[in-house]
C-alpha positions as CSV (number, residue, x, y, z in Angstrom):
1,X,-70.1,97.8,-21.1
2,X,-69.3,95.2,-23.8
3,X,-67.1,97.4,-25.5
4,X,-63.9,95.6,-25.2
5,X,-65.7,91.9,-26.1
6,X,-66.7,93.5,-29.2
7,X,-62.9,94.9,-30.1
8,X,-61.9,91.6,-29.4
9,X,-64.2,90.1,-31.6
10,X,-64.1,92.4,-34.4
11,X,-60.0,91.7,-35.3
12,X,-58.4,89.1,-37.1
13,X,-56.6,86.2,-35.4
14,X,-53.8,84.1,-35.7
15,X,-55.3,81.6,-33.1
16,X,-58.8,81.0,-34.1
17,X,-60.6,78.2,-33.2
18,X,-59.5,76.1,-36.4
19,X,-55.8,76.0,-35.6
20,X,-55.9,75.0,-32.1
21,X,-55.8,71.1,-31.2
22,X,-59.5,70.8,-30.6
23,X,-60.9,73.1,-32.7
24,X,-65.1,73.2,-32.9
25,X,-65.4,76.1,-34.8
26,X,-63.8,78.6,-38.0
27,X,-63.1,82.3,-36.3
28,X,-65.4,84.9,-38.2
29,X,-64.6,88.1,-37.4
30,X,-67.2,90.6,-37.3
31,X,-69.1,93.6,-35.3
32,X,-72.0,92.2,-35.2
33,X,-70.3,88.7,-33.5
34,X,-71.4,89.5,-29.7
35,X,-75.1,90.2,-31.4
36,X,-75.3,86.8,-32.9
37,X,-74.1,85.0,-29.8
38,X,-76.2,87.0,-27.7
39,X,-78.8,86.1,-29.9
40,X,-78.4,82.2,-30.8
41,X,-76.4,81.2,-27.5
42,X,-77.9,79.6,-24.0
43,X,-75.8,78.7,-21.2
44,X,-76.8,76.6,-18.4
45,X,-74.6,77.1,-15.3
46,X,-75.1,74.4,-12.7
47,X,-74.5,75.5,-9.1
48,X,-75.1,78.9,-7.2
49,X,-72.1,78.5,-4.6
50,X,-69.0,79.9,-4.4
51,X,-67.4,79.3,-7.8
52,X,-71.0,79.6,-9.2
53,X,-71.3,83.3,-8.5
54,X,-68.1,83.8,-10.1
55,X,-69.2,82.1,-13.2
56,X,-72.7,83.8,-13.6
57,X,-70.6,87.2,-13.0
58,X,-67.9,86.6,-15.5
59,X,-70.8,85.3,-18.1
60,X,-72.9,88.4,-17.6
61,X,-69.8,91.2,-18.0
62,X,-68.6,89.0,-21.1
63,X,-71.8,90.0,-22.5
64,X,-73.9,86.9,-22.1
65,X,-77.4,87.2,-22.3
66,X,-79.3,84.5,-21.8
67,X,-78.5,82.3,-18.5
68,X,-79.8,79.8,-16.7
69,X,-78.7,78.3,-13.4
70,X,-79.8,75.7,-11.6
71,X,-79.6,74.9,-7.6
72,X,-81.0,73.1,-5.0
73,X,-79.7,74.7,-1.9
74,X,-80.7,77.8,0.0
75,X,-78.1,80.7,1.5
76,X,-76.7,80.0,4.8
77,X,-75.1,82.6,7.3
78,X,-71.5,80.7,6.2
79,X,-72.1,81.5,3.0
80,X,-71.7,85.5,2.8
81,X,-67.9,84.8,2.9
82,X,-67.4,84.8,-0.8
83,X,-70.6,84.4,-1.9
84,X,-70.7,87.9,-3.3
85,X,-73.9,88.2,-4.8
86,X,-75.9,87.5,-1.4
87,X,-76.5,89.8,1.6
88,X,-77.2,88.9,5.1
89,X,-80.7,89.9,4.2
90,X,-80.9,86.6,1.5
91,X,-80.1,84.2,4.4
92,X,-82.5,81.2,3.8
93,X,-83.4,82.1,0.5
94,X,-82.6,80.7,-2.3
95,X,-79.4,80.5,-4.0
96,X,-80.0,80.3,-7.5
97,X,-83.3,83.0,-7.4
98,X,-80.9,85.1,-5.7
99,X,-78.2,84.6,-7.8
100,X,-80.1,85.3,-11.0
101,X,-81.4,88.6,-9.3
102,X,-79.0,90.3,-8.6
103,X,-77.0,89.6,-12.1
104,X,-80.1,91.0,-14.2
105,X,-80.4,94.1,-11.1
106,X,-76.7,94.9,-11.8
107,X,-76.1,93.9,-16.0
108,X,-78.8,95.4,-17.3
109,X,-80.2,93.6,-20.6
110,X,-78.9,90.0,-19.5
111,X,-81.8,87.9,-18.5
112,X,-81.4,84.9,-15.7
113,X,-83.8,81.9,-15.4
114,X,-83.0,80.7,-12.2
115,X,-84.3,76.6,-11.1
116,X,-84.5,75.3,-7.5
117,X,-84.2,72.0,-7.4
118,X,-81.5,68.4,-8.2
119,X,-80.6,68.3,-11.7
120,X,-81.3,64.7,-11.5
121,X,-84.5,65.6,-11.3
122,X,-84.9,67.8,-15.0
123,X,-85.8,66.0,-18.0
124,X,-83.8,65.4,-20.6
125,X,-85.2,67.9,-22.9
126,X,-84.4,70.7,-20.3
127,X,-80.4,69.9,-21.3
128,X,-80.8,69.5,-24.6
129,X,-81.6,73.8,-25.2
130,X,-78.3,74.6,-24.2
131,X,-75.3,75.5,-26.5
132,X,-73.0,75.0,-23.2
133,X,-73.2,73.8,-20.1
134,X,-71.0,75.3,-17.0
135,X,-70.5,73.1,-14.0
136,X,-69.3,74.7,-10.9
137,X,-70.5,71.7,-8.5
138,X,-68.5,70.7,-5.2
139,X,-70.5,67.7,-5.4
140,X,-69.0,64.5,-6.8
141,X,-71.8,62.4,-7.6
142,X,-73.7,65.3,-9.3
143,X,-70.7,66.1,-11.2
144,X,-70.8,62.0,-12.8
145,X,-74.3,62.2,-13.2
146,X,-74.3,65.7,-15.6
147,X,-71.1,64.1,-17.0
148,X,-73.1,60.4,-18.0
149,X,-76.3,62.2,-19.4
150,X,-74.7,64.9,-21.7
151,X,-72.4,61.9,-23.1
152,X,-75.5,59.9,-23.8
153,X,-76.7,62.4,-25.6
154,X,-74.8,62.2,-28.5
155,X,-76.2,60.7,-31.4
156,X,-74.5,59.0,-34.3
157,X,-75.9,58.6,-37.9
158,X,-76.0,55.8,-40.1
159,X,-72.6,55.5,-41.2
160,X,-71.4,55.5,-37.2
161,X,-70.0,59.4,-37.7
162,X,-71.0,61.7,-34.8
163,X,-73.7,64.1,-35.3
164,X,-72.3,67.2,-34.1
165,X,-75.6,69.2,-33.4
166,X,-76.3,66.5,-30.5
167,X,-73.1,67.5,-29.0
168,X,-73.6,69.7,-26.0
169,X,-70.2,70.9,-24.4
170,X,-69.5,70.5,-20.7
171,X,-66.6,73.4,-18.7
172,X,-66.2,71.5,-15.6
173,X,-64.5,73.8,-12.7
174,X,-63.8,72.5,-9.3
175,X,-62.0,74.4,-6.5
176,X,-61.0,72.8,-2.8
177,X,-59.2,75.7,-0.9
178,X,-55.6,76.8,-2.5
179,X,-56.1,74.7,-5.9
180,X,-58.4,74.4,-8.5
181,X,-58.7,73.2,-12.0
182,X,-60.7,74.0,-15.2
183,X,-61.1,71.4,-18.1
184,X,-63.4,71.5,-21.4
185,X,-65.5,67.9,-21.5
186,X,-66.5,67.5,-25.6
187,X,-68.6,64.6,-25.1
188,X,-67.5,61.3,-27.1
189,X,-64.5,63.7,-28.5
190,X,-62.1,64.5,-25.1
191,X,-62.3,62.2,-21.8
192,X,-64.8,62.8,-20.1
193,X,-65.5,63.4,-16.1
194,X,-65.7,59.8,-15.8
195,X,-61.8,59.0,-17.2
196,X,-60.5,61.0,-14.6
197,X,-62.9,59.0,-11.7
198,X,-59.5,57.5,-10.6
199,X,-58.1,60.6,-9.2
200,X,-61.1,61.2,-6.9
201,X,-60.6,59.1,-3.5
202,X,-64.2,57.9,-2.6
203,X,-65.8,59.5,-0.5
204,X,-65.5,59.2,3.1
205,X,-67.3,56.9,5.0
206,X,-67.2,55.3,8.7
207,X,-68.0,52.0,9.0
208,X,-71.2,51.1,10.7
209,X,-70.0,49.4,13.9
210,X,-67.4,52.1,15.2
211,X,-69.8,55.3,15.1
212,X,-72.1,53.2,17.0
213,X,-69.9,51.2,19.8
214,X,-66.5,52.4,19.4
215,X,-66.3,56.3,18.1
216,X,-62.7,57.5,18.4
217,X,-63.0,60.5,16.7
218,X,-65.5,63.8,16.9
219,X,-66.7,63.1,13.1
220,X,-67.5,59.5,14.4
221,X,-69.9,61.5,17.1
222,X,-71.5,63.4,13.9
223,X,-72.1,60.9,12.0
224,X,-73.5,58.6,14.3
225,X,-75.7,61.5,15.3
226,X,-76.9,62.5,11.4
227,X,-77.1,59.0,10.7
228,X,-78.5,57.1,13.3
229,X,-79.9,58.9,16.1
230,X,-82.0,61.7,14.3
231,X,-84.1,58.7,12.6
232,X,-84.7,57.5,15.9
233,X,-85.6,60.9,17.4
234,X,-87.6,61.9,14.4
235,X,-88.8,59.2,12.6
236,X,-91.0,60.8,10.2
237,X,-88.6,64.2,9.4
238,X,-86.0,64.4,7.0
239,X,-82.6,66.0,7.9
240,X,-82.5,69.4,6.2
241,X,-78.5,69.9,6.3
242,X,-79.6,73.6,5.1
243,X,-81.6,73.9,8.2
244,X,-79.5,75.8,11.4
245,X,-82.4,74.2,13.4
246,X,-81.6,71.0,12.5
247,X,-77.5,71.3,12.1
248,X,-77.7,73.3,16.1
249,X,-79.4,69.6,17.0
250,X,-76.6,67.6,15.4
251,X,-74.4,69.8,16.7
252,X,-75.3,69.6,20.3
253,X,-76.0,65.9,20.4
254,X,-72.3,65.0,18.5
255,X,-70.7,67.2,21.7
256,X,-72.7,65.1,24.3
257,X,-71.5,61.9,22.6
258,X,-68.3,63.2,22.3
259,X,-68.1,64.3,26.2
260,X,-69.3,60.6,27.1
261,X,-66.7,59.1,25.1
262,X,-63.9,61.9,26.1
263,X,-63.4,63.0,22.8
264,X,-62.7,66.6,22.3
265,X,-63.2,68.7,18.7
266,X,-66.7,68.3,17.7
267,X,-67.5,72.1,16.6
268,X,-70.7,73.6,14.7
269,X,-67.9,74.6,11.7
270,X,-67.2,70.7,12.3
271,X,-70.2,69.9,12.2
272,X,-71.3,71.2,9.1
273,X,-68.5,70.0,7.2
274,X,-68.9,66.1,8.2
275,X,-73.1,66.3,7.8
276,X,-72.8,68.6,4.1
277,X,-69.2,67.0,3.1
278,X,-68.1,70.7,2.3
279,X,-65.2,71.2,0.8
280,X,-63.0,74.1,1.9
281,X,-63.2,77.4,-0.6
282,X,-61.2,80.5,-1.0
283,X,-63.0,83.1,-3.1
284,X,-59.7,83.8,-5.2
285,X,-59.4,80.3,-6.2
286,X,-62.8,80.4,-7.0
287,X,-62.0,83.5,-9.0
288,X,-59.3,82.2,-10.8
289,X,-61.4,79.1,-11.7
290,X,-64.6,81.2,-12.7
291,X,-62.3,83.1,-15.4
292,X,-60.8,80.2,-16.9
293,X,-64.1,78.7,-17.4
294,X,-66.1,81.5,-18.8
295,X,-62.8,82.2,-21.0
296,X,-63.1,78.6,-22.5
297,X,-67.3,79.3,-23.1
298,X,-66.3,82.4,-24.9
299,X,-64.1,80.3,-27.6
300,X,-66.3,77.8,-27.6
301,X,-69.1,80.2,-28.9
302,X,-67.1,82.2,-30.9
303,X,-64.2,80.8,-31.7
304,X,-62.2,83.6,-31.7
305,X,-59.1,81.8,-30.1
306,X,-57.7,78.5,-29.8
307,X,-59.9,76.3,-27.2
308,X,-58.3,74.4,-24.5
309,X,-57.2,71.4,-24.6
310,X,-58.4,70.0,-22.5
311,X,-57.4,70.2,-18.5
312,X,-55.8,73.5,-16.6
313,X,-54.5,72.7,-12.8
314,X,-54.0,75.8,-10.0
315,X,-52.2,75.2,-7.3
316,X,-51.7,78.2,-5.1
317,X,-51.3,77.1,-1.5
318,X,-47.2,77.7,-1.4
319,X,-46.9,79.1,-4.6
320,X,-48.4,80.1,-7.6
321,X,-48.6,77.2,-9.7
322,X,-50.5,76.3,-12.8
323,X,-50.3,74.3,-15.8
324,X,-52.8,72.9,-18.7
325,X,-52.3,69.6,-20.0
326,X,-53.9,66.9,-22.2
327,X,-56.2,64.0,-20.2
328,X,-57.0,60.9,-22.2
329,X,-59.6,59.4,-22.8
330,X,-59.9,55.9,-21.0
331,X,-60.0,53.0,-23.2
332,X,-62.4,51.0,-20.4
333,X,-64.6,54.3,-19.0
334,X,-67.9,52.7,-18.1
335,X,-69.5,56.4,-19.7
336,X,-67.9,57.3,-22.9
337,X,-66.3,54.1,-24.4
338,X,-67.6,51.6,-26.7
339,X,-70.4,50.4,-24.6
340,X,-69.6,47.0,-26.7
341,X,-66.4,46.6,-24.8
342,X,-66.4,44.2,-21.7
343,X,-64.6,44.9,-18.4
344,X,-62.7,42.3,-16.7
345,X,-62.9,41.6,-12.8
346,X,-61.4,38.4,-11.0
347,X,-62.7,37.6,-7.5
348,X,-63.1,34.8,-5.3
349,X,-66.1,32.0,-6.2
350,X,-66.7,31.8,-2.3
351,X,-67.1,35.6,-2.5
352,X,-70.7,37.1,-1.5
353,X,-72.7,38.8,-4.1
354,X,-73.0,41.4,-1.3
355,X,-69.2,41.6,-1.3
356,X,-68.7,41.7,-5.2
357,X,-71.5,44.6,-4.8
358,X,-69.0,46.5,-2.1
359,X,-65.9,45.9,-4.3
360,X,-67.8,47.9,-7.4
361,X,-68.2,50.6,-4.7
362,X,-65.1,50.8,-2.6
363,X,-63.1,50.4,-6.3
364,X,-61.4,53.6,-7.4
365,X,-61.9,52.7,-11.0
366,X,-65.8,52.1,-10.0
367,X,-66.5,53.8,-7.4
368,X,-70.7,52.9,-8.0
369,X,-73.1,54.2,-5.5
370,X,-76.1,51.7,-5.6
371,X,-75.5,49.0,-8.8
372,X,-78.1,46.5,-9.7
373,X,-76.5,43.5,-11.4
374,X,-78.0,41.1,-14.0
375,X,-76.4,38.1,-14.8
376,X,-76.8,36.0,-18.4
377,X,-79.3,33.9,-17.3
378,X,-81.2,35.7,-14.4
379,X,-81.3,38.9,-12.4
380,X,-78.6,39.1,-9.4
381,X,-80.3,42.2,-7.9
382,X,-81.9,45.3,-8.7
383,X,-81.9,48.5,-6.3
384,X,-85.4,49.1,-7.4
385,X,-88.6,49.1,-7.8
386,X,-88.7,48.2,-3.8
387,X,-90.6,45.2,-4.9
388,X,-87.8,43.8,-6.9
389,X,-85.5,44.9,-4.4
390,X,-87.3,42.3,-2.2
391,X,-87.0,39.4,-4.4
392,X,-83.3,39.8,-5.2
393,X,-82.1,40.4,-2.0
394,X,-81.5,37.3,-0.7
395,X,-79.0,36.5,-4.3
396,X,-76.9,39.3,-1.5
397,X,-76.0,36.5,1.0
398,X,-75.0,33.6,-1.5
399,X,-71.8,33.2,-2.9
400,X,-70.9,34.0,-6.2
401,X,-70.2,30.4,-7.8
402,X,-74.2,29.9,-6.7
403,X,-75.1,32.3,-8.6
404,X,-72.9,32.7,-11.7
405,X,-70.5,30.6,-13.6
406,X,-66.7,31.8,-13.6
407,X,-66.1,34.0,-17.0
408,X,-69.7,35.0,-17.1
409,X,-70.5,38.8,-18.1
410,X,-73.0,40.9,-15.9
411,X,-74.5,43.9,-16.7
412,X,-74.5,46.3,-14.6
413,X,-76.3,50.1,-13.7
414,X,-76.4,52.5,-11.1
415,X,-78.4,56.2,-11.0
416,X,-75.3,57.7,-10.3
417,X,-74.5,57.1,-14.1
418,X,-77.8,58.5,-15.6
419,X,-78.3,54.0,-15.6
420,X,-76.0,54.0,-18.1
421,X,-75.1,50.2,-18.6
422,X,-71.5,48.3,-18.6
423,X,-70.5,44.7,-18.6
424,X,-68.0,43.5,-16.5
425,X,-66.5,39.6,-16.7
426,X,-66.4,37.9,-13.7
427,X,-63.8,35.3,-13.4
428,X,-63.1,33.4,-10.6
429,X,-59.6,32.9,-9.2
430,X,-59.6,30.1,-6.9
């Protein structure tokens, strides 16, 4: 089955790994190459979906023997689609056991460790066995937080040089309908996921007082729904979004609320994609995506060609478009620059703490999920324990010139970043 991995590996090359613009490795060629990977190499794919089945496909034909994914969510009925390596008979299970399953069923001699659960919730050691790691998340957040832990990862020795052994590579691929991209993360060595943080829009988000009063649109009926009225209903029961149960309730409560308020639209497809924040997928993009991933793994193990540097865009939605290009590295990214270096911020000195707090989170350059803020001379507020929660919260309804003098740096963390810590300069302009 591996037959043509080793002919490729076996000849000479023009294009090893050494002559390309971000080379990690010297081209050997040799017989016995696939065996030594096979041997020495462990790849942790992160993500069972769409573009993850793809992945844990391509890795396993390309002669990849030792996989592990990871994945917290189970198989829903939507899913069969172009999740290929689920039946209708693997509805409710889950993804990643699944996954893993049917790979070792089908490539026989490949062995898959499959993980249910958040990544967030592995220890650090569990990322430091692999040689690579393969995202192939629709998820945002997740994707920062891998991105801000493999980074901090790398160690430096005494004369401030980069000890390549702690350097564990990240192949990010992410795929919304028609277009896709691909890019190779080397932690402290290309930009990272956070340098590119810009091009994301946050996230989005209703506020509070429209869902509840004023709803002029059927994801305002589903997210008051989700949000609101299934805590009141069920005070003590979590919202399984994974759960057809549970999504049928939302469902049918958004298209009463909807029907009181004369708005028309709210669907179960609708549904599902305001509650889970899905993102659209077509399995050819997720193909495409899934190739140009597990291609860049391949030279990154052994370095038979040139390795990528560092970003590949698909666009197919009119066309067939595509193009790889170069992303710098930020100067000022909160994750992978000199931590020594201080960010700048000017805001009002009548502003709240509670409103400097929603500027770090509505910022694109930010884009924070839950900060906690300590200033030079005392803690602004901290997100947790709950009991320091307590204490700082009310710093949240004072103004900023109460709290803090104009030029003063605060430090700041948020989970979303693995708690990696940044300062920011606060200078009043009034």
């Amino acid at each position: 089955i591996h037959y043509n991995i080793n002919k490729l590996l076996s000849r000479s090359s023009l294009f090893g790994n050494e002559t390309g613009q971000l080379p990690n490795g010297e081209y050997s060629p040799s017989l016995s190459l696939l065996k030594t990977i096979q041997s020495q190499s462990k790849v942790l794919v992160v993500g069972a979906g769409g573009l993850g089945c793809e992945i844990l496909k391509d890795l396993a034909l390309s002669g990849i023997t030792n996989i592990h994914v990871i994945d917290l969510d189970s198989i829903d009925l939507t899913n069969l689609n172009r999740q290929f390596l689920f039946r209708l008979s693997d509805v409710g299970k889950n993804k990643s056991e699944v996954a893993a399953s049917f790979i070792m069923r089908r490539v026989k001699g490949c062995q898959v460790t499959a993980y249910v659960g958040r990544i967030q919730d592995k220890p650090i050691e569990f990322y430091k066995q692999f040689n690579i790691i393969i995202s192939g998340l629709d998820n945002i957040e997740a994707r920062r937080w891998l991105n801000s832990l493999i980074v901090g990862l790398v160690d430096y020795d005494d004369d401030g040089d980069i000890n390549p052994s702690t350097i564990i590579p990240i192949i990010d691929g992410g795929t919304e309908g028609f277009k896709g991209q691909a890019r190779v993360i080397i932690p402290r060595i290309t930009s990272c996921f956070e340098c590119s943080i810009e091009s994301f829009p946050p996230q989005q988000s209703f506020p509070m007082c429209t869902i509840s009063e004023t709803p002029r649109l059927p994801e305002h009926c589903i997210a008051y729904v989700f949000t609101i009225e299934w805590e009141r209903t069920f005070p003590n029961k979590k919202l399984d979004k994974d759960n057809p149960e549970h999504m049928t309730w939302v469902y049918k409560r958004a298209l009463e609320r909807a029907e009181h308020f004369g708005i028309s639209g709210v669907t179960y497809f609708k549904t599902l994609g305001v509650v889970k924040n899905i993102i659209p997928a077509v399995a050819s993009t997720n193909a495409i995506i899934s190739a140009a991933c597990v291609n860049e793994a391949m030279k990154l193990l052994a370095f038979h060609s040139q390795t990528m540097n560092n970003y590949y865009m698909y666009m197919g939605s009119q066309q067939i478009y595509s193009t790889t290009f170069e992303y710098g590295r930020q100067e000022h990214c909160i994750v992978c620059s000199d931590q020594s270096k201080i960010h700048k911020l000017s805001i009002s000195r009548h502003s709240l703490l509670s409103e400097l707090i929603d500027k770090l989170t509505n910022d694109n350059k930010y884009q924070l999920k839950k900060p906690s803020l300590v200033g030079e001379s005392k803690t602004l507020y901290m997100q947790k324990p709950p009991s320091l929660e307590i204490t700082t919260r009310p710093n949240l309804s004072m103004t900023l010139d109460s709290l803090i003098k104009s030029n003063e740096v605060i430090n700041i963390t948020d989970p979303l970043l693995n708690d990696i810590a940044f300062s920011i300069e606060i200078t009043f302009n009034d």
